[in-house]
C-alpha positions as a Python dict, from the first residue, in 0.01 Angstrom:
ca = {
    (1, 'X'): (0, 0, 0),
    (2, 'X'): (-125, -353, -52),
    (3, 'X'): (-44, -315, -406),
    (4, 'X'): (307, -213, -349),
    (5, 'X'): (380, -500, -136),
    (6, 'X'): (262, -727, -367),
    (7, 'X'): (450, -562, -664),
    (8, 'X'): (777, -599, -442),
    (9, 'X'): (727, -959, -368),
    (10, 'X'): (690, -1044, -694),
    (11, 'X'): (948, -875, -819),
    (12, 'X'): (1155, -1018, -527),
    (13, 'X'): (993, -1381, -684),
    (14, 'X'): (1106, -1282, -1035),
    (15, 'X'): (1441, -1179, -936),
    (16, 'X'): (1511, -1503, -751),
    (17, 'X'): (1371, -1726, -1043),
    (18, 'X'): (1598, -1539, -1247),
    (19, 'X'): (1929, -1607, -1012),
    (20, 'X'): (1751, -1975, -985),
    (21, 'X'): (1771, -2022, -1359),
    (22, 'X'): (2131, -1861, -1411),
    (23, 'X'): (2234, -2123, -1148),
    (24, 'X'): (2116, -2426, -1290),
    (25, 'X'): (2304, -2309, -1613),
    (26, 'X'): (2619, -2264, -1473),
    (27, 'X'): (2622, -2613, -1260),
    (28, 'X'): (2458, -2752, -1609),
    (29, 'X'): (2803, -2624, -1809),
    (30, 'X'): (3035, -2724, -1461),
    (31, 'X'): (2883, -3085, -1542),
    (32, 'X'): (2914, -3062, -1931),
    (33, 'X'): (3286, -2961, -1857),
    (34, 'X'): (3340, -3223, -1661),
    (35, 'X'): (3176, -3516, -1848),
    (36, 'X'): (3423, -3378, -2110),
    (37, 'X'): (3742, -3398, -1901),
    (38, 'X'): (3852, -3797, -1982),
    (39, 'X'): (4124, -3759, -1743),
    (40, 'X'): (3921, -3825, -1483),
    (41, 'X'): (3784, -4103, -1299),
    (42, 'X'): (3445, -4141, -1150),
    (43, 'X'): (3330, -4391, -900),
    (44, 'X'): (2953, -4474, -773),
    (45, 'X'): (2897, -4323, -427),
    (46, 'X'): (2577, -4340, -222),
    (47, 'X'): (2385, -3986, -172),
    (48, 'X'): (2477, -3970, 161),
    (49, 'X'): (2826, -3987, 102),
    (50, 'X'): (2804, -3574, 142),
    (51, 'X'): (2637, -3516, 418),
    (52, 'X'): (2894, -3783, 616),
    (53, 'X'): (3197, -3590, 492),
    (54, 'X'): (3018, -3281, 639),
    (55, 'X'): (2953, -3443, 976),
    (56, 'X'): (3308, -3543, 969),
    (57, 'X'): (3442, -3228, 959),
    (58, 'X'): (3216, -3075, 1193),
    (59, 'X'): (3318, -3345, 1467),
    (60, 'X'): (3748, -3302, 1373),
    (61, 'X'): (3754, -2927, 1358),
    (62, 'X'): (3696, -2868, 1731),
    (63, 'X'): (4021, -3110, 1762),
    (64, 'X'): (4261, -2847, 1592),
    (65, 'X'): (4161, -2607, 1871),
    (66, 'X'): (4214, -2895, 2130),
    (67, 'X'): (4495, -3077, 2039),
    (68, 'X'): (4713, -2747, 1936),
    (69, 'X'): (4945, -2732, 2272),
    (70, 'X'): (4908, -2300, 2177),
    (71, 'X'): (4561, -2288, 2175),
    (72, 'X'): (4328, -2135, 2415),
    (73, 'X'): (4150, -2443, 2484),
    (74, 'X'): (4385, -2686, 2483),
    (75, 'X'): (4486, -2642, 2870),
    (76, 'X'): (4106, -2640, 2954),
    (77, 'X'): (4021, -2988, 2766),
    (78, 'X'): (4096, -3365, 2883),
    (79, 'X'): (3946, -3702, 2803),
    (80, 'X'): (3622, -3597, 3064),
    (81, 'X'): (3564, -3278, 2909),
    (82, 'X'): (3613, -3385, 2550),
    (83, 'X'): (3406, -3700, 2663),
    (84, 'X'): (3138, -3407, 2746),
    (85, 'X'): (3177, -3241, 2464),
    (86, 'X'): (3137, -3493, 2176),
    (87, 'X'): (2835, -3637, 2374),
    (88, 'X'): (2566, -3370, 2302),
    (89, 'X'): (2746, -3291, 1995),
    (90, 'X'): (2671, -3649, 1843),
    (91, 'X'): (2324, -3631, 2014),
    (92, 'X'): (2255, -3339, 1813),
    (93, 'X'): (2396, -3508, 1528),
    (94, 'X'): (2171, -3800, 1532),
    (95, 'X'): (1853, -3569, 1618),
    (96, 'X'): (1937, -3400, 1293),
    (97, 'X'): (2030, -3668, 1069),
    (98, 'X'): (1650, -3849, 1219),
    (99, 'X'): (1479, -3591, 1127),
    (100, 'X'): (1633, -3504, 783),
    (101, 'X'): (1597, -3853, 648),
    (102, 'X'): (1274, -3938, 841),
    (103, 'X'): (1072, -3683, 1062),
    (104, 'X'): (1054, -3405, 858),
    (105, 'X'): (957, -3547, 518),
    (106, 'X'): (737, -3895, 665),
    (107, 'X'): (557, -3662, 954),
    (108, 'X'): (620, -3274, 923),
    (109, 'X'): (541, -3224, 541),
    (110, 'X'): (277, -3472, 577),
    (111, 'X'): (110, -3273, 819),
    (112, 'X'): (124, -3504, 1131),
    (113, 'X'): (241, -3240, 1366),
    (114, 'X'): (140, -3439, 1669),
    (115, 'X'): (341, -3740, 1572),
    (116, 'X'): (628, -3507, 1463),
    (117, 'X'): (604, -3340, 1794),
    (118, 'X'): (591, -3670, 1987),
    (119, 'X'): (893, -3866, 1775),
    (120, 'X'): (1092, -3524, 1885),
    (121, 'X'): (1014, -3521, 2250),
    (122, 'X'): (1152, -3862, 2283),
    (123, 'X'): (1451, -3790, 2103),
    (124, 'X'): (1474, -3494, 2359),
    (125, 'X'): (1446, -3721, 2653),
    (126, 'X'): (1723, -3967, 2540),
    (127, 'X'): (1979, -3714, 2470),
    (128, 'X'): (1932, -3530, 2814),
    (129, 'X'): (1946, -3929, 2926),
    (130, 'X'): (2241, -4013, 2774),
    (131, 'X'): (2407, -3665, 2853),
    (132, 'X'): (2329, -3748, 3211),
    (133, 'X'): (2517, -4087, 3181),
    (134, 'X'): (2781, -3942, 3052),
    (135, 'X'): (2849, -3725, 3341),
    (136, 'X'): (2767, -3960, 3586),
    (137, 'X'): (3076, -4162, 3417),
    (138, 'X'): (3316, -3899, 3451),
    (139, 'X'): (3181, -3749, 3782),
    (140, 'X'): (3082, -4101, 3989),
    (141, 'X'): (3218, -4220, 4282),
    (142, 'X'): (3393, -4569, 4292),
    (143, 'X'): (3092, -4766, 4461),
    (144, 'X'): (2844, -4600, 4233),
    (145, 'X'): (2686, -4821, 3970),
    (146, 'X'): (2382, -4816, 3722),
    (147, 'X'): (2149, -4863, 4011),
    (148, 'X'): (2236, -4530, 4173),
    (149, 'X'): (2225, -4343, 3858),
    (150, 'X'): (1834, -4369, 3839),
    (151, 'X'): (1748, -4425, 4164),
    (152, 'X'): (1916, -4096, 4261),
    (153, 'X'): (2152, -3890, 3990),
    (154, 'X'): (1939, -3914, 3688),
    (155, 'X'): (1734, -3564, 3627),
    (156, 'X'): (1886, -3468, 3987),
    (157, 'X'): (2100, -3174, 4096),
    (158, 'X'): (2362, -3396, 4272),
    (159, 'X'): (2674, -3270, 4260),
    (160, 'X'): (2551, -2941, 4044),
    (161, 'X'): (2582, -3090, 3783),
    (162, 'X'): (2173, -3079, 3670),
    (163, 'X'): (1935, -2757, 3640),
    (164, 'X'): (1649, -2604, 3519),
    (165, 'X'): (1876, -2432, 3264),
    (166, 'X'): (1968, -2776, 3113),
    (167, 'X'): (1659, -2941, 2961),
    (168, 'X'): (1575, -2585, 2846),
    (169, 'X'): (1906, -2568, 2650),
    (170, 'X'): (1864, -2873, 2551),
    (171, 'X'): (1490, -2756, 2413),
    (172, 'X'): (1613, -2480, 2266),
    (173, 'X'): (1889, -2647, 2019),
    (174, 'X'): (1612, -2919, 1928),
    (175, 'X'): (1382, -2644, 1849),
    (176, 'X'): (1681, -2451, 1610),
    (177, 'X'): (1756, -2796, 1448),
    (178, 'X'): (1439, -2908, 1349),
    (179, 'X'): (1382, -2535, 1211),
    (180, 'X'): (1739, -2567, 1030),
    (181, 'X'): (1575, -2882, 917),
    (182, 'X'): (1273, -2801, 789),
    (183, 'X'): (1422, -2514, 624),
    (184, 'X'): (1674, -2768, 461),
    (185, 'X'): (1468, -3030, 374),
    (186, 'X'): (1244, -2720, 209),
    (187, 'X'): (1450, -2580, 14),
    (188, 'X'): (1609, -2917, -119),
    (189, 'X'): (1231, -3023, -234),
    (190, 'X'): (1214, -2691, -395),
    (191, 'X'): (1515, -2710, -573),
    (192, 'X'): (1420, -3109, -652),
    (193, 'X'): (1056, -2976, -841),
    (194, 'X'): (1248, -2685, -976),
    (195, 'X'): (1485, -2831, -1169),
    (196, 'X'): (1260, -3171, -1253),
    (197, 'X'): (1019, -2866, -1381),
    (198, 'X'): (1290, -2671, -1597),
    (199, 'X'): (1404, -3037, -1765),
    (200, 'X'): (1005, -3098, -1827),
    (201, 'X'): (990, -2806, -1988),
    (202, 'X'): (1299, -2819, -2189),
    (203, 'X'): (1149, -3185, -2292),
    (204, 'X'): (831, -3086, -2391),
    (205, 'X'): (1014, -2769, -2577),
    (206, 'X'): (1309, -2988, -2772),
    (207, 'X'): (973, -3214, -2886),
    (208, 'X'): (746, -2935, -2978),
    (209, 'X'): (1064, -2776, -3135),
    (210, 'X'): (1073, -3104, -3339),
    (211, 'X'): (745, -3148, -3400),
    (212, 'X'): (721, -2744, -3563),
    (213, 'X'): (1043, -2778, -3746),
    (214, 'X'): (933, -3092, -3931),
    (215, 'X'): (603, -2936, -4027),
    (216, 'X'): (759, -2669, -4209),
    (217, 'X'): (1005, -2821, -4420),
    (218, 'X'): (656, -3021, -4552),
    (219, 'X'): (473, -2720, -4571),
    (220, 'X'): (789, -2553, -4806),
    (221, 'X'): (798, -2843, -4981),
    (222, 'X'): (463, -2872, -5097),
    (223, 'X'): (433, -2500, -5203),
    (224, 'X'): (704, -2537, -5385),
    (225, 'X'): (616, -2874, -5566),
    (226, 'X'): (246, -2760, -5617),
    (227, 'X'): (463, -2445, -5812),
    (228, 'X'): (690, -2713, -6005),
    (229, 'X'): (344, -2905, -6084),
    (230, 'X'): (237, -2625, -6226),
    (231, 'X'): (525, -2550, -6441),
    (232, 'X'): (561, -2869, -6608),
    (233, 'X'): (263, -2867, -6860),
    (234, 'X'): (369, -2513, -6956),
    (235, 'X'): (764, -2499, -6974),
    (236, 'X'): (892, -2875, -6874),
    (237, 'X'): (1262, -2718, -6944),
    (238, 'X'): (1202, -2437, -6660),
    (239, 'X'): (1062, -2702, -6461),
    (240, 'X'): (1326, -2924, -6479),
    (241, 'X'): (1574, -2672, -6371),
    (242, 'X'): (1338, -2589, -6072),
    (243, 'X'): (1314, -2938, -5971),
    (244, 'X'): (1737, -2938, -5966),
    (245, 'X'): (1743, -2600, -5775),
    (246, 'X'): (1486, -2739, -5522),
    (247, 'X'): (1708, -3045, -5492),
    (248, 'X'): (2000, -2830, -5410),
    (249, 'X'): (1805, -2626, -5173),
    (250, 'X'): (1648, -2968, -4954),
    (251, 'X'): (2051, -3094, -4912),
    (252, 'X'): (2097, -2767, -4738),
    (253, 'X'): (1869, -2767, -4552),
    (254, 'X'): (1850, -3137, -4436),
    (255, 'X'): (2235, -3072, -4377),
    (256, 'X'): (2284, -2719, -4207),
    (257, 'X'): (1964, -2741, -4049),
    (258, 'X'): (2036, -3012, -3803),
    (259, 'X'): (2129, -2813, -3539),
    (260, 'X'): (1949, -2601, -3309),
    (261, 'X'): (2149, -2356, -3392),
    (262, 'X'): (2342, -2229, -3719),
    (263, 'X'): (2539, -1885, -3834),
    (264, 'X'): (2332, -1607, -4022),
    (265, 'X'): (2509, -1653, -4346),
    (266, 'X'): (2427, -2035, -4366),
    (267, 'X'): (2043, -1939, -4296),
    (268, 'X'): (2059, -1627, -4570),
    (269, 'X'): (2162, -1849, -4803),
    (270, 'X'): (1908, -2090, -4745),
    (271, 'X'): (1707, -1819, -4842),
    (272, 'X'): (1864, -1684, -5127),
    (273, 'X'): (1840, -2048, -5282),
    (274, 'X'): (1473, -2051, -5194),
    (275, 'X'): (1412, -1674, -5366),
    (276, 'X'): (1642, -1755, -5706),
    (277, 'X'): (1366, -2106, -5698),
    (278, 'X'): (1082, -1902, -5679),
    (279, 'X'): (1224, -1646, -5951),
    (280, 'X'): (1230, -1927, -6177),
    (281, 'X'): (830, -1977, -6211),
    (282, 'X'): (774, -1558, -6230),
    (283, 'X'): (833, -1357, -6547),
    (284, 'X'): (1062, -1124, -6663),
    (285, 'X'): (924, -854, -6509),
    (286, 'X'): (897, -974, -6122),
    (287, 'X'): (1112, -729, -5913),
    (288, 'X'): (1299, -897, -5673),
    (289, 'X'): (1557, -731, -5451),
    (290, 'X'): (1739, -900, -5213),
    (291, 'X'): (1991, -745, -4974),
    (292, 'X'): (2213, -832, -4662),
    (293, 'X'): (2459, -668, -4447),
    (294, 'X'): (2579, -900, -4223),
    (295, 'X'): (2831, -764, -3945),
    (296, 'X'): (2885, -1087, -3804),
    (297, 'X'): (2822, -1362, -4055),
    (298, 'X'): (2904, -1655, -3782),
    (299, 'X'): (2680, -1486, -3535),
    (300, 'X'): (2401, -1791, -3424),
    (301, 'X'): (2034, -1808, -3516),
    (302, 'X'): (1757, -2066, -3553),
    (303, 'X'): (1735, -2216, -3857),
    (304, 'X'): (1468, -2126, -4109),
    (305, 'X'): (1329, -1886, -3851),
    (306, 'X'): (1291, -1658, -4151),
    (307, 'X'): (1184, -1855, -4416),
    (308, 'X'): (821, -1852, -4318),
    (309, 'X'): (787, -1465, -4347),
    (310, 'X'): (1024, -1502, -4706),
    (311, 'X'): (788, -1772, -4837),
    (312, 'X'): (459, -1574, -4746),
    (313, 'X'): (591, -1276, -4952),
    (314, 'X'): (694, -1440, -5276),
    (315, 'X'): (376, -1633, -5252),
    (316, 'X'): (172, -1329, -5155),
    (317, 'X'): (277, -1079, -5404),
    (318, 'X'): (201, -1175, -5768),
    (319, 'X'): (-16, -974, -5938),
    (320, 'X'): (-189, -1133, -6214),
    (321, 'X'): (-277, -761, -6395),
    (322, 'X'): (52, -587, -6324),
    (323, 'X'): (413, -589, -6184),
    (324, 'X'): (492, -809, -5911),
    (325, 'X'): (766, -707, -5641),
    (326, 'X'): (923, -858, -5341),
    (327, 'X'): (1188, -650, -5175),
    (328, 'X'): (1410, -838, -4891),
    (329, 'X'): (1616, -638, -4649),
    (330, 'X'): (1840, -870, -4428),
    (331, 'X'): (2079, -695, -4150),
    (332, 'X'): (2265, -790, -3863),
    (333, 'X'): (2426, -591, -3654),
    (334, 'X'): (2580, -624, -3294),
    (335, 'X'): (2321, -883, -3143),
    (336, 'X'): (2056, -811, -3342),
    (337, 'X'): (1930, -918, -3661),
    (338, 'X'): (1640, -750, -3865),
    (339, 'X'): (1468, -966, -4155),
    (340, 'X'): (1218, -668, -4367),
    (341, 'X'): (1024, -756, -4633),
    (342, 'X'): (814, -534, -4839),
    (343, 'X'): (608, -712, -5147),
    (344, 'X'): (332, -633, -5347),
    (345, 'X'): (-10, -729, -5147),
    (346, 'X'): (-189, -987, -5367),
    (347, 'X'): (-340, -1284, -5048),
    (348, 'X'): (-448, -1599, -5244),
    (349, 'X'): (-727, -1733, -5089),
    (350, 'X'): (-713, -2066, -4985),
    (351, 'X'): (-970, -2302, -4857),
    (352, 'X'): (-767, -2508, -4722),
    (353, 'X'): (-701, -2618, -4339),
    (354, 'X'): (-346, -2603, -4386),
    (355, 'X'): (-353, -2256, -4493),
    (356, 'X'): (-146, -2014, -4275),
    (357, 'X'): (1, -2308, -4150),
    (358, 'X'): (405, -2154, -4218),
    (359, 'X'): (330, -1860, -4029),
    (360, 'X'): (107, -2061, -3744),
    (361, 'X'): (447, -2237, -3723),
    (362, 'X'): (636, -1930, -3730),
    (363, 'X'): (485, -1781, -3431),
    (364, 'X'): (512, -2076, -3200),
    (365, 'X'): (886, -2152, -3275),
    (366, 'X'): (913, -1754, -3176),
    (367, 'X'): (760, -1807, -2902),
    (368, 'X'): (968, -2139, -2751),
    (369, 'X'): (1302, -2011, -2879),
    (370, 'X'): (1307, -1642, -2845),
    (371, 'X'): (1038, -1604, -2585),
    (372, 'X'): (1070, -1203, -2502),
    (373, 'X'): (1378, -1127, -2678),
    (374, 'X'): (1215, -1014, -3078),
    (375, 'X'): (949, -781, -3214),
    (376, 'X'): (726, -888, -3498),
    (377, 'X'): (499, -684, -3683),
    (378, 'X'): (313, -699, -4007),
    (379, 'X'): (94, -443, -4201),
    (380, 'X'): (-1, -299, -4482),
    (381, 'X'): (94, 25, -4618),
    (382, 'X'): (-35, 217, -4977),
    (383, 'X'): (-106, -132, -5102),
    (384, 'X'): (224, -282, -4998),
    (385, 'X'): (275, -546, -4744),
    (386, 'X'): (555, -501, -4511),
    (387, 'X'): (643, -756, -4221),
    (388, 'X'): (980, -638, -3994),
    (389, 'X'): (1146, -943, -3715),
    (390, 'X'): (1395, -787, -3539),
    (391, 'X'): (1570, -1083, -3289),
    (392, 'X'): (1820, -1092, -3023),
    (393, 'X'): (2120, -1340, -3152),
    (394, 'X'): (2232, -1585, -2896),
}
């Protein structure tokens, strides 16, 4: 039973986070929108600026109802009554507005209940105060003054117009206001850490995002100058041309790489440009196939998100006895892409750190930019290595 509840109330957690997050997106594009619109013009204003405009309708609504000759109320209101109307109405106003800027955060959250408690009960005893004043203005008698308010109105039942019924009424809206305010002030803080917590982690993602993607255009480039290195002591024409195709392939990808995100077709022919460079130092008899279907070639990805997987199995598959193979499957369909290589299953071994550094890479950047939404496996099968990405498009 226990179990259940705590199942429910996290799901109940989840599915707010979720309504939390979907939220902050749409205000986020509402603001991007409007930052666009020029037409506009936008003037400093302080933060309080809202919560005025709020009070001020709150105190000129009741005046349709009273100043509309056809309504209800109008015959029952004059100056006296409206006089005793706005009174505890602006005394609950200033209550509330006390304890939203000050009370509540500087006492309540601080956990100084007794201060709270005491700041409060004064509060309560100058409204009931100044509500009394109020109707001994409008209810007085010509020769009463100040004197004979407290010497014998104040907190008295002269003229009925004072009862048990009144502090407690009185009690009870102070208690529903400072709830309504401590609710408020609540759920503004949360909303305050929640957002400063999604932009933290945005931060820290856009850096680490950074961080990754510059390691592995490195970590390409060296393979495939250690390969060109290689090359040039045994056929400096082959290496030349490699050097020219690997030229060719770093302006794409400085270019059309920029961006966090770009279409399919630009990052399969990234690709393709890296698999005719490696062709170049293999022999005659390397089999390389390399096939796409792309249903939506504009649909968006993240660049070089493949290119880890494609390096590791045209480094990973020469066979220095026999016939090399790398065989690259590339389909997108709907809002999914699928990236399947199968290659013969030759591992150098390295002792290097920075070995398995591409796919190290590979996994993190999964991780940060398509956190639950792909499937990666990798295995071998009858001698043949086969890795299989399947990820949701944006």
């Amino acid at each position: 039973m226990i179990e259940s509840i705590k199942n429910f109330l996290q799901n109940q957690r989840n599915w707010l986070a979720e309504l939390q997050e979907a939220q902050f997106d749409r205000g986020e594009r509402e603001l991007v929108a409007l930052l666009k619109d020029e037409s506009i013009k936008y003037y400093p204003v302080p933060t309080y600026a809202v919560a005025l405009l709020a009070w001020l309708f709150v105190l000129l609504f009741p005046l349709i109802l009273i100043l509309d000759p056809t309504a209800p109320l109008s015959n029952d209101f004059d100056i006296w009554n409206m006089i005793g109307y706005y009174v505890p109405l602006l005394s609950t106003m200033i209550i509330f507005f006390v304890n939203m800027r000050l009370l509540v955060p500087k006492f309540f959250f601080r956990k100084k209940y007794f201060i709270y408690f005491v700041c409060n009960s004064i509060l309560l005893a100058i409204s009931l105060t100044c509500r009394e004043f109020a109707v001994f203005l409008m209810l007085r008698n010509p020769n009463e003054n100040l004197v004979d308010f407290f010497a014998t109105y104040c907190f008295r039942n002269v003229r009925e117009h004072f009862s048990i019924w009144t502090p407690i009424t009185f009690f009870i809206i102070l208690a529903l206001g400072c709830l309504i305010c401590i609710a408020i002030v609540f759920v503004w803080r949360s909303l305050i850490r929640e957002f400063i917590l999604r932009e933290k982690r945005r931060t820290e993602m856009a850096y680490e995002l950074t961080f990754l993607k510059q390691q592995l255009s490195p970590h390409f480039l060296f393979n495939t100058l250690n390969n060109i290195t290689s090359l040039i002591r045994l056929d400096p024409d082959l290496a030349e041309k490699s050097m020219t195709k690997l030229s060719q392939l770093l302006r794409m990808m400085l270019y059309q790489t920029a961006d966090q995100y770009i279409s399919v077709k630009e990052d399969v022919d990234i690709l393709e440009k890296y698999a005719d460079l490696e062709k170049l130092r293999l022999d005659e008899s390397f089999d390389l196939k390399f096939e796409v279907n792309l249903e939506n070639p504009q649909a968006q990805v993240v660049p070089l998100m493949m290119m880890p997987l494609m390096e590791n199995a045209m480094k990973h598959c020469v066979n220095p006895d026999g016939k090399s193979f790398a065989h690259i499957f590339i389909e997108q369909k709907g809002d999914e892409l699928c990236f399947r290589s199968e290659n013969s299953n030759f591992p150098r071994k390295s002792k290097s750190k920075s070995s398995g550094l591409g796919l190290s890479t590979f996994h993190k950047r999964l991780e940060l930019m398509c956190k639950d939404k792909y499937s990666y496996s990798a295995n071998v099968e009858n001698g043949v290595y086969i890795s299989i990405l399947k990820v949701k498009l944006k």
